[in-house]
C-alpha positions, 0 to 999 in steps of 0.5 A: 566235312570233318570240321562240320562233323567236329562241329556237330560233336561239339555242339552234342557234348556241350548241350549235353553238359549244359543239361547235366550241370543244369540238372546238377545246380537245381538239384543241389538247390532243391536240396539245399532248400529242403535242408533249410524248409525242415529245419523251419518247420522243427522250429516251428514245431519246437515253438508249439511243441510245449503247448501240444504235448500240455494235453489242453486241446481247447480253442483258446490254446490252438489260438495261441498256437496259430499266433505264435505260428503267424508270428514266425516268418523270415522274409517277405513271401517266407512264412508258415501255414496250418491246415486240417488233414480234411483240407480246410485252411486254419491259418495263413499269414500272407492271405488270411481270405482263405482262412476256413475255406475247403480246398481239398478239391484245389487244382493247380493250372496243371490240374494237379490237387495240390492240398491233396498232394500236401496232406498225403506227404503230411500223412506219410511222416512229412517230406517236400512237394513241388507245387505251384501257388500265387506269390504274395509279394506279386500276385503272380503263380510261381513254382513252390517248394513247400515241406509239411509235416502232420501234428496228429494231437490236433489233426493239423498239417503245418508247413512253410515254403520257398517260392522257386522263381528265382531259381528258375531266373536264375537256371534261365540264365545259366541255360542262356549262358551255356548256349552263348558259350556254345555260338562261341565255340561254333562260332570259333570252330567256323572261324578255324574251319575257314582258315583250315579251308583257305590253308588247304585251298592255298596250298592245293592251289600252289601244289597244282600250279607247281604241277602245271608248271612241272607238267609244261616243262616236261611238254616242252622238253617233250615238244623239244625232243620230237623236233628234235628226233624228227630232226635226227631221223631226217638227217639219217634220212639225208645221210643214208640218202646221200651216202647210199641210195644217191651214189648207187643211183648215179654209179648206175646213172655212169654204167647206162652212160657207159653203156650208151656211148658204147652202142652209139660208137660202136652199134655192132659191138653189142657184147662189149655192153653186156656185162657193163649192164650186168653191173648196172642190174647189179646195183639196181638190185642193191639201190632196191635192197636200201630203199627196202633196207630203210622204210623197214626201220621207218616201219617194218613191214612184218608188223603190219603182215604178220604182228608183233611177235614176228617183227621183234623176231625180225628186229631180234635178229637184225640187231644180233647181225651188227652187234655182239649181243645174243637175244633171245625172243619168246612168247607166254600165252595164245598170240593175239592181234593187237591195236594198231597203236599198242603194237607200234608202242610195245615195237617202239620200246623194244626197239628203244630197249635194245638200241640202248642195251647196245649202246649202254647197257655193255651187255652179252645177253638180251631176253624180250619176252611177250606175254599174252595175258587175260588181261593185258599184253606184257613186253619184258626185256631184260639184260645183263649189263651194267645198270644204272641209276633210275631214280637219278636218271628220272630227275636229270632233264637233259637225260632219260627223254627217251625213257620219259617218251615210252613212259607216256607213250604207254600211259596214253594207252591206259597202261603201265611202264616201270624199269628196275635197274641195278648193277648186271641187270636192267629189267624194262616192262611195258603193260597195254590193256587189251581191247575189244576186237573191234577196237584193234584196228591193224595198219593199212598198207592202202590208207593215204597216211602209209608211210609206205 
């Protein structure tokens, strides 16, 4: 498009200097010839000019006027005319069959009254007209530019001049070379435009092809990490299994044994077996506690009862228990229920967030604030740790997936994600749009893909 409207410009300006350098050449010839048509016409008049001012006015020495007249020529269609200023042809050298005709009432094609104009320039001190008349040498009407001048001693008007055909050939030919300079000059800006768009085709293509490729790495290291964390979260699963749970169960298992063999050797011994299932309560109630203990941190439970705010409570408060970290949760704005996906997305970050503080970040202390705006629902958390390099953290593949999972986790929802990290303090802000009501589905405990 802009190669068009350079195009179009172009094209403008060249029309427009093709007209000015045309209209500057025929002027220039006009005026050039007009120099040249006076002074024909003074010699002419200096060649009569003795018998004029001589005060004969007889026949006999207008004749020889009118033949001195004829005798001056200077190329085959240049030569001088005579006529009365009523309009009748005195003399004409080329064509002597108009001589004593009338034509005051001559019209061009145009319809022009062309003696009448000839006359009237004659009259007013003499000047140039633009006339059109048939060309002696080929019989054909051709532009004319003629200068007259009037000799009021013999009410005459005498004039010569110049047949513009070839002028006009030749500011034709001027016209049709300025208009193949300008198909050339199109032709060359459509020869550029097409490079220019090959250029940018070229380079979008590679561009997107980098992309792609970009983008199939990230999918695929993103592909590699979800196995990989479904990995990891089953062999927590297997080791809280095995080390918790299974040994409870099977401590449990021994007591119920214990107590069985102890009724069956001695049935009136009923005492002896109390406090052996006791124990064996005991420890039922703590396998109860673990099994709890572990779909909680597959998916908490207040999530889905009592929202968000609640469960990053919650989580605030289990992670403080195991660590030495102090975290602060508040709220900005009225509470409102959120989608389902939003709310396990801004939990997941929070989650994320703070496992890293944890492990990382060697902070004292956490800040999670949740704010409810207009718009959009804003998690911030915020610690005073040691920070760390984001850009560099971003451009290394093997580090940062789980930062580049919340990232996409959140573009998916049609939000925003950013960290600003440096040293005693890292900032982590998740933004989600908010939805309409009918939209926010929450999770149910009853649906077949619970994982309760």
């Amino acid at each position: 498009m802009a190669m068009f409207g350079i195009a179009l410009a172009v094209r403008y300006q060249a029309t427009q200097l093709a007209s000015h350098e045309r209209a500057l050449v025929e002027a220039a010839y006009l005026q050039s010839k007009e120099v040249e048509l006076r002074h024909y016409v003074e010699l002419a008049q200096s060649a009569i000019a003795p018998m004029v001012r001589s005060g004969h006015n007889d026949a006999a020495t207008r004749d020889a006027a009118m033949q001195a007249l004829a005798r001056l020529d200077y190329g085959p269609d240049g030569y001088f005319f005579l006529y009365d200023l009523q309009g009748r042809n005195l003399m004409h050298p080329r064509q002597p069959e108009l001589v004593g005709q009338d034509l005051w009432s001559l019209r061009d094609p145009q319809g022009a009254l062309t003696i009448q104009k000839l006359i009237a320039a004659a009259r007013s001190g003499g000047g140039s007209v633009r006339y059109m008349w048939r060309k002696p040498s080929s019989q054909q009407l051709a532009p004319k530019l003629g200068y007259v001048v009037a000799v009021p001693e013999w009410n005459w008007m005498l004039g010569t001049g110049i047949y513009l055909d070839d002028v006009e050939r030749t500011l034709r030919q001027l016209d049709a070379r300025a208009e193949t300079d300008i198909r050339e000059t199109m032709a060359w800006i459509g020869v550029i435009a097409a490079i220019s768009i090959l250029l940018v085709a070229a380079s979008g293509l590679a561009l997107n092809v980098s992309e792609h490729r970009e983008a199939d790495a990230k999918l695929r290291q993103l592909a590699q990490r979800v196995v990989q964390s479904q990995e990891e979260e089953r062999a927590r699963l297997s080791r809280e299994l095995h080390d918790g749970i299974s040994q409870l169960l099977v401590s449990v298992k021994l007591l119920l044994e214990t107590a069985a063999n102890r009724l069956r050797m001695a049935p009136d011994q009923g005492q002896s077996v109390a406090p052996v299932l006791g124990t064996a309560l005991v420890r039922l109630d703590t396998v109860f506690n673990e099994v709890r203990r572990v779909a909680r941190n597959l998916r908490p439970a207040l999530l889905d009862d009592l929202g968000l705010l609640a469960a990053l409570e919650h989580l605030a408060r289990e992670m403080q228990e195991g660590s030495g970290l102090r975290i602060s949760v508040s709220h900005t704005g009225k509470p409102r229920e959120l989608a389902d996906e939003q709310a396990t997305a801004l939990y997941r970050i929070a989650q994320e967030a703070l496992t890293n503080v944890e492990r990382h970040a060697h902070a004292r202390h956490v800040t999670l604030v949740l704010a409810f705006d207009a718009s959009a629902t804003r998690l911030t958390v915020q610690d005073d740790g040691a920070g760390f390099d984001v850009a560099r953290m971003q451009l290394d593949p093997k580090r940062g997936i789980g930062l580049r999972n919340l990232r996409e986790r959140i573009a998916a929802l049609g939000g925003e994600f950013d960290i600003v990290s440096g040293p005693g303090s890292t900032r982590l802000s998740a933004v989600v749009p908010v939805v309409p009501a009918q939209s926010a589905t929450r999770h149910n405990p009853d649906s077949p893909d619970s994982p309760d």
